[in-house]
N, C-alpha and C positions, 0 to 999 in steps of 0.2 A: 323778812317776808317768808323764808324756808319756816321758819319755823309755827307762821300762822296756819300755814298750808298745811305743815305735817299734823297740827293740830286736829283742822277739819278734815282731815284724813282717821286722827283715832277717833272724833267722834263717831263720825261716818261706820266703823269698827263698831264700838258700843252701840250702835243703836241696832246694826245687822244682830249683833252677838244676841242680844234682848230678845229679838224678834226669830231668834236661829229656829227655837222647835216649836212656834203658837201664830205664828203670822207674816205669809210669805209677802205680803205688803210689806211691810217693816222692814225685809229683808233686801227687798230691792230699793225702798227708800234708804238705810243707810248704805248701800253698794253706790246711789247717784250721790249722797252727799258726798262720801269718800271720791268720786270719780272728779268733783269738781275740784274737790281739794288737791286731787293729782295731777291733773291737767297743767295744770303751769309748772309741777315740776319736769314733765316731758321735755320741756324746754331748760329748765336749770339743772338738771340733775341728767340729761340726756347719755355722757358719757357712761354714768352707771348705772342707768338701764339699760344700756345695752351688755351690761356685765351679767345681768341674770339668768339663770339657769332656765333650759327650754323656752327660751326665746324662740328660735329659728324652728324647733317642731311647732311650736304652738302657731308660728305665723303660716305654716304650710300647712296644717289644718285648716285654720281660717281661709288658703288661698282655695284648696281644693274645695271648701263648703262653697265659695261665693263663685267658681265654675258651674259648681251643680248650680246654683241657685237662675244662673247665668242661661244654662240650657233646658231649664225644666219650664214645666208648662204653668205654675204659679209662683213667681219669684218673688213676690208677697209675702209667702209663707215662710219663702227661704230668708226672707229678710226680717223677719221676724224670730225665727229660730234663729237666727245667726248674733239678732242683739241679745237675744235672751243667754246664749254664749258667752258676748261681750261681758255682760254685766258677771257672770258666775267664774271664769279666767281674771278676768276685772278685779275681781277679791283679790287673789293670789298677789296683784301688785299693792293693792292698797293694804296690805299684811306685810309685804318686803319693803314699801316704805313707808310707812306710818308709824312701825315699832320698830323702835332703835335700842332700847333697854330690854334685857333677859327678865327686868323685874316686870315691867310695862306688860311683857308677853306671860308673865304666869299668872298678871292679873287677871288678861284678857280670857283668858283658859279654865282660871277658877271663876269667871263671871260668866263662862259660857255652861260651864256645870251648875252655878247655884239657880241660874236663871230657869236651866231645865227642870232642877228640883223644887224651884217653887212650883212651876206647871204643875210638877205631879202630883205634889200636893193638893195643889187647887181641882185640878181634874179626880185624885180621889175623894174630897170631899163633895163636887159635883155629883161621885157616881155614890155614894155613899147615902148622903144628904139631902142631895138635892140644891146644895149649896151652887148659886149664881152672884156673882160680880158684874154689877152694870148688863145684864142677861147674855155673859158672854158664853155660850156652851160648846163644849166639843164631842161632836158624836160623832160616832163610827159609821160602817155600814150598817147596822143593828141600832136601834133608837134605843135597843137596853143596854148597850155599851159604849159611855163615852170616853174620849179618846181616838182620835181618828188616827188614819196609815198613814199620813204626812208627818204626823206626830211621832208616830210609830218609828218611822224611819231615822228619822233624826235622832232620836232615844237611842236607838240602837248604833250609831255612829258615834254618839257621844257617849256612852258606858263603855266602850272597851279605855278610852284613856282617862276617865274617872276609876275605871278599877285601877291601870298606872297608876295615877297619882298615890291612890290610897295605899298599894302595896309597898313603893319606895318612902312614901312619906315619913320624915324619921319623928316627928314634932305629933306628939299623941291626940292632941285637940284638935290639931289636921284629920288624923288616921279617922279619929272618932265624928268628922264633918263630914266626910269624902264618904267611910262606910255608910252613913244612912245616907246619903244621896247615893251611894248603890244599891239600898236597897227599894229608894223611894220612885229610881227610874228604872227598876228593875219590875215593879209593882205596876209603873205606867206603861210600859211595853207590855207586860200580859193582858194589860186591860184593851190595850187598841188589838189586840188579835191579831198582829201584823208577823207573820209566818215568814216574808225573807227577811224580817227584821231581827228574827228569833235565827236563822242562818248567818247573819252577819255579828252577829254576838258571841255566836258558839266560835264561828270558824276564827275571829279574832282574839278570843280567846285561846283557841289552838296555837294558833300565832304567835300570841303572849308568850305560851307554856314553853316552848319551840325552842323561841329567841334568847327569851333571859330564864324566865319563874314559872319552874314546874308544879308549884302550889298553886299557881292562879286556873290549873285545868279545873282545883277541885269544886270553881264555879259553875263551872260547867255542867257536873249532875246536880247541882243545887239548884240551878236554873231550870233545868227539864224536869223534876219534881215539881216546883212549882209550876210547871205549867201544865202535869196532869192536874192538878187539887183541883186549879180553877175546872168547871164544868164547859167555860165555854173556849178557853183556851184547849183544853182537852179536843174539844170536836172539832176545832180547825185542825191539830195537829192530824187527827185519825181521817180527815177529808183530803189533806194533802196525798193521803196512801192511795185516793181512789181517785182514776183517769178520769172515770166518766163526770166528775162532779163539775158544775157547772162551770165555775174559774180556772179548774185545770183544763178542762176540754177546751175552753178559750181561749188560753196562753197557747195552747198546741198549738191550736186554728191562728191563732194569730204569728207563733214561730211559720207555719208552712206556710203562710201568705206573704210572710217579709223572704224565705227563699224562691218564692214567684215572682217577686217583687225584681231578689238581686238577678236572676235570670231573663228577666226583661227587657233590664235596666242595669248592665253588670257593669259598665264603667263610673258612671258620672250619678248613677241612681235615679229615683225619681224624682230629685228632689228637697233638700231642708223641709220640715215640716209637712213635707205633701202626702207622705202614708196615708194620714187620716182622711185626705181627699178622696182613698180609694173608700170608706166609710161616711160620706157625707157629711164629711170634714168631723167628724164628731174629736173631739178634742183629747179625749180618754183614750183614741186609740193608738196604739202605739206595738212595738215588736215584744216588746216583755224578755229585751236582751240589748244590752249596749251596742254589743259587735254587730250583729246582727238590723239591730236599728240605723245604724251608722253606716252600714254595708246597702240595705235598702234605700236611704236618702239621700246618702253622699255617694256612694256608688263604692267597688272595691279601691279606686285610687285615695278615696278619704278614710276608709278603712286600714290600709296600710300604712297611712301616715297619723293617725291614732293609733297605732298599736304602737310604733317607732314612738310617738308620745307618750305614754304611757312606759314602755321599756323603758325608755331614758329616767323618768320618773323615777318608778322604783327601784332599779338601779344605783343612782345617786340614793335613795334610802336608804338601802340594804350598805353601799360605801361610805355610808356617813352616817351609821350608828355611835358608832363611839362608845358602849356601852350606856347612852344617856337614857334614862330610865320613861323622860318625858316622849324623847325622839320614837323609842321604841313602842310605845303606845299609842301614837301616832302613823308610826307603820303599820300596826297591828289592826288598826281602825279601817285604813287602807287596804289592806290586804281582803278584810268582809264584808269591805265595799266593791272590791272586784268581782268576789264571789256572788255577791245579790246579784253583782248586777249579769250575771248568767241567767237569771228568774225572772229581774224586774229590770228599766230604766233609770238607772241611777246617774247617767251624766249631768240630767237636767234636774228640776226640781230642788227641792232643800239637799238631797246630797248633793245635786254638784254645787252648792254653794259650800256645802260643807266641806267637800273633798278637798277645792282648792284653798279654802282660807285655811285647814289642816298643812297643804302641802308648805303655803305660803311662813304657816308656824314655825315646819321642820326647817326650810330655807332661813329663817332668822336665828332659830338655835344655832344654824351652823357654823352662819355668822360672826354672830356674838362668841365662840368656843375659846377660851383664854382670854 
C-alpha cells in the first residue's frame, strides 16, 4: 500500500510540475492529488516525518498565523490565507516523500525545465504569429505583449538552475538541450516585462558566479543586452529609474501603508489576508515585500518566527552544498528569490510553490548523498 500512496504522491508532482509556469489551477490540483496521496502516510511513516527538517519553525509559523487569524476582525480571510500555505509548505513534503531515487528527482527537474520551454515556445510563436492552441493566450499587462508576470516569475526561478544544469552537464546532447531552453526561457522572460523577475536572475546568477562558476556571471551582461535591443523591455527597465511612475509610486504607497499597518497592529497584525480589507478587499493588494507583508498580517511575533524559518532554511543550504552542482543551483534560485521578494510577494503565488518544492529537491539530494 506504501508504495500505491508514494505513487499518487509523484503523480500528484507531475501534474504540479506541468502546470508549474502556465496554470496555477493545475498547480493546486496536483499539490491536492499529492496531499491525498500523503495523508495515510502521516500515519505509516509518522516516525519519519517527524525526522524532517524545519519541522518545528514551520509549525510555529503556522501557530503564530492561526493566533492572528484568531484575533483579527475577518478570520475568513486568515483561513484562507493559511490553506493557501497549506497547500505551497504541502509541496515540500509531497517532494520529501514521493522521490526516493536521485534518478526519479532529476527527472522531475528536467520535466520542470522542458515544460517551461515548451511554454516559451508556444508563447513565442503566439507573440510572433499569432499562433493559438485551443484559444489559449497569454497576455501581459500590455495586449501587445504576451506572456504575463506570473509567467514571468516562475521563468525567472526556474533559469538560474537550468543554467546549473547546463554548465555542469558533462553529456553534450544534454549541454546542447539545456542551452536552448536558456535561451528559449531567457526570450520568455523578456517578453512578459517582468522587471523583479529580471532581479532575480541576475542576483542568482551572482550567486552562481560566487559559490562555484565565475563563467556563469558572463550571463549576466548577455542578459541585460538583451534586454535593451527589445524596445519594450528597454522602457520598463529606464521607468524602474523613475519614482514618480505609476507602479513605482504604488509599491511605495503600498510599503508606507503596510508600516501603518505594523504600527497599529504591531504584535499579532491585522490579520492573514486582511491588508486588502484595508483596500476593499481588492485581491491584487498586497505590501510588494514578504517581510513586510508578514510583519503587517501576522504581526511582528509571525515575522520573527519566519525569519528563524527561513534562517534555518538557508543555513542547512549553505551546510549542505557538498559541492553538488544541482544543490548549488538550487541555492542560487533561492537566494533571488529572497531578493525579489524585497520588491514583490513572493511567499505566496507560483513562487512559493516553487520555492518550496526547490527546498523539498535540495532535502532529497541530501538524502540520497552516497
Amino acid at each position: 500500500m506504501e508504495k500505491i500512496f508514494q505513487k499518487i504522491i509523484l503523480f500528484g508532482l507531475v501534474v504540479y510540475i506541468i502546470s508549474a509556469t502556465s496554470s496555477t489551477s493545475g498547480q493546486a490540483i496536483g499539490v491536492i492529488i499529492g496531499i491525498i496521496g500523503f495523508i495515510p502516510l502521516l500515519f505509516i511513516k509518522k516516525d519519519e516525518i517527524k525526522q524532517v527538517p524545519f519541522n518545528l519553525p514551520i509549525l510555529c509559523f503556522f501557530l503564530t498565523l492561526i493566533l492572528s487569524t484568531i484575533l483579527s476582525e475577518e478570520p475568513g480571510n486568515g483561513l484562507k490565507t493559511i490553506n493557501s500555505l497549506i497547500r505551497r509548505i504541502g509541496l515540500y513534503y509531497l517532494v520529501i516523500f514521493g522521490v526516493k531515487e536521485l534518478k526519479t528527482l532529476n527527472r522531475l527537474i528536467y520535466l520542470l525545465i522542458i515544460s517551461a520551454s515548451i511554454l516559451a515556445i508556444y508563447v513565442f510563436l503566439q507573440y510572433s504569429f499569432g499562433f493559438s492552441l485551443f484559444n489559449i493566450t497569454f497576455h501581459g499587462e500590455e495586449k501587445s505583449i504576451y506572456g504575463n508576470r506570473a509567467i514571468g516569475e516562475a521563468v525567472g526561478m526556474i533559469l538560474p538552475v537550468a543554467l546549473c544544469v547546463f554548465i555542469f552537464s558533462k553529456s553534450f546532447y544534454k549541454r546542447l538541450f539545456f542551452g536552448f531552453s536558456i535561451l528559449t526561457l531567457s526570450a520568455l522572460l523578456l517578453l512578459t516585462t517582468t522587471r523583479g523577475a529580471y532581479l532575480h536572475v541576475i542576483i542568482a546568477t551572482i550567486a552562481l558566479g560566487i559559490i562555484k562558476y565565475k563563467k556563469a556571471l558572463f550571463f549576466i551582461p548577455v542578459f541585460i543586452i538583451l534586454t535593451f535591443l527589445f524596445p519594450m523591455t528597454k522602457g520598463r527597465i529606464i521607468k524602474t529609474l523613475d519614482l514618480d511612475y505609476p507602479n513605482n509610486a504604488y509599491r511605495i504607497c503600498m510599503w508606507k501603508e503596510g508600516l501603518e499597518t505594523i504600527k497599529k497592529y504591531p504584535l499579532f497584525g491585522i490579520g492573514p489576508g486582511c491588508f486588502k480589507a484595508k483596500f476593499n478587499g481588492d485581491v491584487s493588494v498586497h505590501c510588494y515585500n514578504n517581510l513586510l507583508n508578514i510583519a503587517a498580517e501576522g504581526g511582528l511575533i509571525s515575522l520573527f518566527v519566519y525569519i528563524l524559518l527561513l534562517s534555518s532554511i538557508f543555513c542547512y543550504l549553505f551546510k549542505n552544498l557538498n559541492n553538488d552542482p544541482l544543490k548549488i543551483g538550487i541555492l542560487a534560485s533561492l537566494i533571488g528569490w529572497f531578493f525579489y521578494g524585497m520588491v514583490d510577494l513572493t511567499y505566496m503565488g507560483r513562487l512559493g510553490y516553487l520555492f518550496w518544492f526547490l527546498v523539498g529537491c535540495f532535502v532529497v539530494l541530501k538524502r540520497n548523498e552516497g
